[in-house]
N, CA, C and O atoms as CSV, one atom per row, in Angstrom:
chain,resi,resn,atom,element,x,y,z
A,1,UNK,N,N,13.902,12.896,-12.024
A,1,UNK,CA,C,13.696,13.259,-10.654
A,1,UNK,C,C,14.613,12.438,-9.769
A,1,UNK,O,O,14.662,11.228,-9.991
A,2,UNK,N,N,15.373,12.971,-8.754
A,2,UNK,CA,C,15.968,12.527,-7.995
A,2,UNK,C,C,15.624,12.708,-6.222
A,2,UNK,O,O,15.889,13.776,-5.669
A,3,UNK,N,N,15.063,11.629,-5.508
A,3,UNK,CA,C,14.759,11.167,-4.123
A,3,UNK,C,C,15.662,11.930,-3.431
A,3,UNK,O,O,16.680,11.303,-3.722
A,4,UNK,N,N,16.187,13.192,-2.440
A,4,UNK,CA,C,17.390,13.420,-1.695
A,4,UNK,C,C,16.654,12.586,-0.348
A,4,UNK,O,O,17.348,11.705,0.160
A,5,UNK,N,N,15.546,12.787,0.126
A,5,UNK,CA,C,15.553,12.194,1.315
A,5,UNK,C,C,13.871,11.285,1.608
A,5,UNK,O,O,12.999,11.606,0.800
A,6,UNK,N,N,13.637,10.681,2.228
A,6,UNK,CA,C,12.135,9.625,2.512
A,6,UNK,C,C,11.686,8.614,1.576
A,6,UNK,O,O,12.446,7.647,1.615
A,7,UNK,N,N,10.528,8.441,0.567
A,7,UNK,CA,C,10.274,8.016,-0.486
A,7,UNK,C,C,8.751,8.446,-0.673
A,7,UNK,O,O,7.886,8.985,0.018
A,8,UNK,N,N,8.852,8.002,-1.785
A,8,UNK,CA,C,7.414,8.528,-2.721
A,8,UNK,C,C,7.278,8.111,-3.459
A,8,UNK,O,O,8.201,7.840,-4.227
A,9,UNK,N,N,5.919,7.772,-3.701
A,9,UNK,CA,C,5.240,7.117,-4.428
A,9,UNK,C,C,4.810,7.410,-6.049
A,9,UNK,O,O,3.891,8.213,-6.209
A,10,UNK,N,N,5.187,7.038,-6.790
A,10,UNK,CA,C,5.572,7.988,-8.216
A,10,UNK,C,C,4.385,6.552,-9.296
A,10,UNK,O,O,4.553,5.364,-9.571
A,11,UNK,N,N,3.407,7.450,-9.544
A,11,UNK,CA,C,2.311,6.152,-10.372
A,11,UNK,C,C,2.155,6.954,-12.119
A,11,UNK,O,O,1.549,7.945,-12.527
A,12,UNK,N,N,2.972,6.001,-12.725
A,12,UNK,CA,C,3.142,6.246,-14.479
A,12,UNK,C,C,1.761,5.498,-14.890
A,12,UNK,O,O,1.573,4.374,-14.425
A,13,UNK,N,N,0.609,6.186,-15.903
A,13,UNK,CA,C,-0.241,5.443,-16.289
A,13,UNK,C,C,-1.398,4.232,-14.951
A,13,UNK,O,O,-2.396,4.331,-14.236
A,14,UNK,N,N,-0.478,3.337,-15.300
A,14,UNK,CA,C,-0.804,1.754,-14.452
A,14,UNK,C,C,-0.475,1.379,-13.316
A,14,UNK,O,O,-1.048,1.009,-12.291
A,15,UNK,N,N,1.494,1.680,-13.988
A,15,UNK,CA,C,2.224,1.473,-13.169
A,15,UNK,C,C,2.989,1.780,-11.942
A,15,UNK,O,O,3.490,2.888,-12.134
A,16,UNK,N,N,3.359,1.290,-10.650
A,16,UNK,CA,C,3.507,2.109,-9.245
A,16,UNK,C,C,4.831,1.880,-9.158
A,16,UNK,O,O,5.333,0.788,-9.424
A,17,UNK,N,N,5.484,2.901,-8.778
A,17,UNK,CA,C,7.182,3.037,-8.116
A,17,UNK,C,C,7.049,3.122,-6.801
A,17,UNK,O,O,6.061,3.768,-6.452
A,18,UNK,N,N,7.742,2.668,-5.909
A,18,UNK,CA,C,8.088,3.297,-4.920
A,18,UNK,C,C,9.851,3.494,-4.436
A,18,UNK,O,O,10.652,2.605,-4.148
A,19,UNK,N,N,9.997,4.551,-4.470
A,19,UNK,CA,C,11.352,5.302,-4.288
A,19,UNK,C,C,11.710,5.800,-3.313
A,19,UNK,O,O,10.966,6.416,-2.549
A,20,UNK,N,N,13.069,5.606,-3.137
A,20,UNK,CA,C,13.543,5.565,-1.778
A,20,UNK,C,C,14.330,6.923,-1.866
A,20,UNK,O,O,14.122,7.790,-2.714
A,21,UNK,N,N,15.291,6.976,-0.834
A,21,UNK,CA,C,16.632,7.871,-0.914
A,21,UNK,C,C,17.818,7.799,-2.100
A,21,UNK,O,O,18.125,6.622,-2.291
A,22,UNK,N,N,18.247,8.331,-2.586
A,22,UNK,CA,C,19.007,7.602,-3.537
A,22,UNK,C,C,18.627,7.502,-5.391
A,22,UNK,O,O,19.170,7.808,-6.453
A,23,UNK,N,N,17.190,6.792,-4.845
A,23,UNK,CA,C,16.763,6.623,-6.238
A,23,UNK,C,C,16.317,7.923,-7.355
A,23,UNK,O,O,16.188,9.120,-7.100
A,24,UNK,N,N,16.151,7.244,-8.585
A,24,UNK,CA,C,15.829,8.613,-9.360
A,24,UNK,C,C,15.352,7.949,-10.826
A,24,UNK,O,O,15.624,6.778,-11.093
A,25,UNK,N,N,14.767,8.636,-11.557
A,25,UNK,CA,C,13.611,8.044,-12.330
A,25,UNK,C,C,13.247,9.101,-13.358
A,25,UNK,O,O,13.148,10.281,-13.019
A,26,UNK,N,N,13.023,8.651,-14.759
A,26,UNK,CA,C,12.813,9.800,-15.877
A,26,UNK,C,C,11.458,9.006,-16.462
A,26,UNK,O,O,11.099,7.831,-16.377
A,27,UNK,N,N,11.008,9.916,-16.948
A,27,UNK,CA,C,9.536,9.707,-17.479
A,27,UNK,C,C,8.867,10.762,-18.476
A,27,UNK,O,O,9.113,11.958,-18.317
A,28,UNK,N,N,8.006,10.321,-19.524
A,28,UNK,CA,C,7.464,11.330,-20.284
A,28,UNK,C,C,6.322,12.486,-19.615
A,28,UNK,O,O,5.102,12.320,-19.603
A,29,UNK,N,N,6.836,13.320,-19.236
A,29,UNK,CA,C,6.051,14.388,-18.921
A,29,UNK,C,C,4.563,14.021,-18.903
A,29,UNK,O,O,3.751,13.877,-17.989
A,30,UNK,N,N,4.463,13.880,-20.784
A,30,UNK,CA,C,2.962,13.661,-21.205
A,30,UNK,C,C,2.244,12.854,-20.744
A,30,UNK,O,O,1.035,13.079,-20.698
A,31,UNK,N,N,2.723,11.807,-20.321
A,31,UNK,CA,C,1.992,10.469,-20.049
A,31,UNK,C,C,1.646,10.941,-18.564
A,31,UNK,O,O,2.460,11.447,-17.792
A,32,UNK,N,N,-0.072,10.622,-18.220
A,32,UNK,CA,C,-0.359,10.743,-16.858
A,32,UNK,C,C,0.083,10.279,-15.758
A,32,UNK,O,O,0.002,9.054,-15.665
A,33,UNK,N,N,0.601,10.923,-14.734
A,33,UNK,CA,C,1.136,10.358,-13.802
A,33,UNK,C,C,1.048,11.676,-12.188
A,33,UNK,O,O,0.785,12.875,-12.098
A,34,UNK,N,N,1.441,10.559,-11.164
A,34,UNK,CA,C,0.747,11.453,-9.952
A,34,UNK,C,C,1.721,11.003,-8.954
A,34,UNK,O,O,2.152,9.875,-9.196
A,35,UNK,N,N,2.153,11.517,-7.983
A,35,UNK,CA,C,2.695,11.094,-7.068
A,35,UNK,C,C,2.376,11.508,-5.205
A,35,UNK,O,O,1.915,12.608,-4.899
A,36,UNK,N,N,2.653,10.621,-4.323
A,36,UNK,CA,C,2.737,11.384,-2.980
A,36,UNK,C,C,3.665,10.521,-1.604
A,36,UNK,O,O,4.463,9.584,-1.595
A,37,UNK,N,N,3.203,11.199,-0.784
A,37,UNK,CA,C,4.333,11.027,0.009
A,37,UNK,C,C,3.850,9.493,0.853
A,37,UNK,O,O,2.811,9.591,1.504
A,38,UNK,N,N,4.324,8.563,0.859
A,38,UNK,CA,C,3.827,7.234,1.105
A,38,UNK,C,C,4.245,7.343,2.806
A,38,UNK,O,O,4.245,6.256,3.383
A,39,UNK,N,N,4.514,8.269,3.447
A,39,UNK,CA,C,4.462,8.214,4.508
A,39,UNK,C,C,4.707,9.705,5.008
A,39,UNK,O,O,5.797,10.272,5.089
A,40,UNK,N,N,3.251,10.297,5.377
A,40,UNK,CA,C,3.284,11.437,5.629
A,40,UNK,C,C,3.664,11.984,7.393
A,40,UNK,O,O,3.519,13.144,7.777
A,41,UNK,N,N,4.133,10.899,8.210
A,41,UNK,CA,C,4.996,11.141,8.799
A,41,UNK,C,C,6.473,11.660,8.936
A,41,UNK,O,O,6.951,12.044,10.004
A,42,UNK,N,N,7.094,11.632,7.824
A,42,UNK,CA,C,8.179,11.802,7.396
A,42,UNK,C,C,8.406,12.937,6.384
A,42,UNK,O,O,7.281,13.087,5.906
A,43,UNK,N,N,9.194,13.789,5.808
A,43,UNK,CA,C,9.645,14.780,5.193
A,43,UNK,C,C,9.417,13.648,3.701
A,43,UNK,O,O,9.127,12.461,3.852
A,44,UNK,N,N,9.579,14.182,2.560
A,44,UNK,CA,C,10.042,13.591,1.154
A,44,UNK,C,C,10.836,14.730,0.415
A,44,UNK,O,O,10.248,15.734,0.014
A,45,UNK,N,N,11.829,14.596,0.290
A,45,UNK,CA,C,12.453,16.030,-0.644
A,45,UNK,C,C,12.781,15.190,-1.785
A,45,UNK,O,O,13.217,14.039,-1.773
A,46,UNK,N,N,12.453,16.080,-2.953
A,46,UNK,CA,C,12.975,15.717,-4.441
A,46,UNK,C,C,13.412,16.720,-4.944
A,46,UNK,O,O,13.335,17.811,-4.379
A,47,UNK,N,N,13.927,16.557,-6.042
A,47,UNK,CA,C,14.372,17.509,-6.887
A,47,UNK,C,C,14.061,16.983,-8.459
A,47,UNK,O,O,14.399,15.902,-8.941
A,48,UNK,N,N,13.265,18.147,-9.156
A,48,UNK,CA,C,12.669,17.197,-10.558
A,48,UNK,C,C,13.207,18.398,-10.846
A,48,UNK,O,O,13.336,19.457,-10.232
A,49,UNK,N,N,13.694,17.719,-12.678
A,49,UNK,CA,C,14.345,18.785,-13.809
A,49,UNK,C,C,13.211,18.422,-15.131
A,49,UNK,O,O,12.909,17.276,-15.464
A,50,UNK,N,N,12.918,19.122,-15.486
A,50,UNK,CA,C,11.760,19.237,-16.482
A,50,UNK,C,C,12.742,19.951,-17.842
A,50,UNK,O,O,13.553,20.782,-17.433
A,51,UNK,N,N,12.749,19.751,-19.166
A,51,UNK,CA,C,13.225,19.794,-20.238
A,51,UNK,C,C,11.948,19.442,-21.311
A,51,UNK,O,O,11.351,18.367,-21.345
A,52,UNK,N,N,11.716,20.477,-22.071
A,52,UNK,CA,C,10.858,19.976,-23.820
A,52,UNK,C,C,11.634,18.888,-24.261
A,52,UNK,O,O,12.832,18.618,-24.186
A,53,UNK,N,N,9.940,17.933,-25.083
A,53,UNK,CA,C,10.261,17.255,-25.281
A,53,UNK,C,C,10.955,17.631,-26.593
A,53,UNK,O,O,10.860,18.790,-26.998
A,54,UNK,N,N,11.855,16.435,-27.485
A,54,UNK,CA,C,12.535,16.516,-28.424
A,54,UNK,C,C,11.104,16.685,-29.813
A,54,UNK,O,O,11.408,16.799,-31.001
């Protein structure tokens, strides 16, 4: 997944990201995870590419 504009909050399992403009981040599908917009004043655009796993 790649951030084009704001940031968001991207939570793997445990663990918390927070992502900006710019940033971008791969992760196992499978593994639970949730994300949102850490400031819903603002727009968040992403763009995620999803691929089977191997």
């Amino acid at each position: 997944m790649l951030v084009l504009a704001g940031s968001l909050e991207l939570v793997i399992g445990e663990d918390v990201f927070l992502l900006a403009t710019g940033d971008a981040m791969t992760f196992r599908g499978r593994d639970p995870h949730r994300w949102r917009n850490p400031s819903p004043a603002d727009a968040c655009e992403v763009i995620w590419m999803l691929a089977p796993a191997p």
